[in-house]
Steps between C-alpha positions, in 0.01 A plus 500: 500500500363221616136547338658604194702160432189344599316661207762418269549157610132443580373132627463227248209357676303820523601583126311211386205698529588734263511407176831585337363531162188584331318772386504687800853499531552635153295776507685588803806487341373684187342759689800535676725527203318762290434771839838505566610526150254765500610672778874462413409747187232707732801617703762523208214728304438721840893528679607600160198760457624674790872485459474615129251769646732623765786509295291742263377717764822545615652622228201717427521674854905532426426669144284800348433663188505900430313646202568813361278712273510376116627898358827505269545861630584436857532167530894526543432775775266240650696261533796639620282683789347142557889310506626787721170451760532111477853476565483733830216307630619280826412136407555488125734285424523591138328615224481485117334598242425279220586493193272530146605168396364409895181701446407350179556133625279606805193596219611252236217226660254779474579722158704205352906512408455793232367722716678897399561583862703799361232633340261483807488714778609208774489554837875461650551252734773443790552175701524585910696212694429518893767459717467244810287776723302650182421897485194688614282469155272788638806747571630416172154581306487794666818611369441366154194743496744801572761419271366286222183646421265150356750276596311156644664273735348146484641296808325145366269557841168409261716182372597384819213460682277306310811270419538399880151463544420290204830282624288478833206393392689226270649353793188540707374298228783218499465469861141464474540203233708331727301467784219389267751230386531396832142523595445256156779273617288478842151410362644238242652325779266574772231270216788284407572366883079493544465266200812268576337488906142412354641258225704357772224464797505140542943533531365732802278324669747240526729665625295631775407126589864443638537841636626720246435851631322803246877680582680170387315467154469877419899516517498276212286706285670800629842371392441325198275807333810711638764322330275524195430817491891683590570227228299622229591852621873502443456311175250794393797750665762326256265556172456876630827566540596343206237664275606876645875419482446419081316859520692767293708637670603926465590791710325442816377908501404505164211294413312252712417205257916558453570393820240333703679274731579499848837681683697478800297377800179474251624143439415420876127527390495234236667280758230594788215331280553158576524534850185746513303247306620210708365722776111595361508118375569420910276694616210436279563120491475495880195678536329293221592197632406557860173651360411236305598209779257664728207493252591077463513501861 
């Protein structure tokens, strides 16, 4: 607690040999603002990627799709067979079969709204809702094959899949971006501290003539590039949140640029940024700075 209220409060005397404005010190601000901006929108962009993509593969795992054979002569055989094996399976929850006017809106972005789906040997389909512990899909093909000869049950398996891994690799992705932020945040002020120490050697030097310590003046570039950099950081927070909160706004399962955002305990992560920049700006002010005062030793 102690060392904390020290860097906030910092020592006037030891300040004065950092300059408080500058070039250096706006870059460090700027730099600040715009990766944290950047990484408020990384993590809205990659937490909503793999809520909207969980929320899809769920459903898909708690729905399938039977097909029966497209022939007007038994296709109301067919489908009573198929009703009758559906609604005796263990796990099915329900089951329905849709209608034309379903059917045709299915095609319509395909064959276009005049499509004579009457006229057209169509395949009939019938929605499968999963109960809570889901049925054995293998025990259920197998008696589809006995009893509703042609019959194809489509359990969204081949949809699934590459859905979660494509939601992977997006977040894979975000996460990688933001510890590239961070590295960038490191290096700008990692330079930044080395050019205010070398523009500032003859501050130093007398300093170390009445006994200032290399501890005693690298706290005051630790601090002040700090304070300037968890500064800039929750200003850039403020702009991202800002900028995804006048995002539009939908159904958060039914399209992602409806609804990126954050939810929940997601807003924790916006609020982390500050502090984790305040942290890389720490740690890579004080190893500058201690770096650089033993080169002008």
């Amino acid at each position: 607690m102690k060392a904390l209220l020290e860097l906030i409060v910092g020592d006037p005397q030891a300040d004065r040999s950092v300059p408080p404005t500058g070039l250096t010190a706006r870059l460090t601000v700027f730099v600040s603002v715009v990766m944290a901006f950047l990484a408020v929108i990384t993590l809205a962009v990659s937490l909503t990627t793999g809520r909207v993509a969980g929320l899809w593969a769920e459903e898909l795992a708690q729905s399938a799709t039977l097909r029966l054979p497209a022939d007007p002569a038994t296709a109301d055989a067919l489908l009573l067979s198929a009703l009758e094996v559906l609604e005796t399976t263990p796990g099915i929850s329900s089951v329905r079969a849709l209608s034309q006017d379903e059917q045709q809106a299915l095609l319509e972005p395909w064959f276009g709204p005049d499509l004579p789906l009457e006229a057209l040997p169509v395949p009939q389909l019938i929605e499968i809702v999963a109960d809570g512990d889901g049925y054995d899909a293998d025990g259920l093909r197998a008696r589809l094959t006995a009893q509703v000869p042609g019959a194809i049950l489509d359990d969204h398996t081949a949809w699934r899949a590459p859905l979660l891994e494509a939601a992977s690799r997006v977040r894979l992705i975000g996460w990688s971006v933001i510890l590239l932020i961070g590295a960038t945040i490191a290096a700008m002020i990692t330079l930044a501290a080395q050019a205010s120490l070398a523009a500032n050697v003859q501050v130093i030097r007398v300093l170390r003539l009445v006994g200032a310590k290399d501890a005693y003046i690298a706290r005051a570039f630790v601090r002040r590039y700090t304070l300037r950099a968890g500064g800039g950081a929750i200003a850039g927070v403020i702009l991202g949140v800002i900028v995804v909160l006048l995002m539009p706004q939908g159904d958060p399962g039914g399209s992602l640029l409806m609804g990126v955002g954050f939810a929940g305990a997601e807003w924790l992560w916006p609020l982390l940024i500050p502090l984790l920049a305040a942290i890389v700006a720490f740690f890579a002010t004080r190893a500058a700075a201690f770096r650089r005062l033993k080169e002008q030793t």
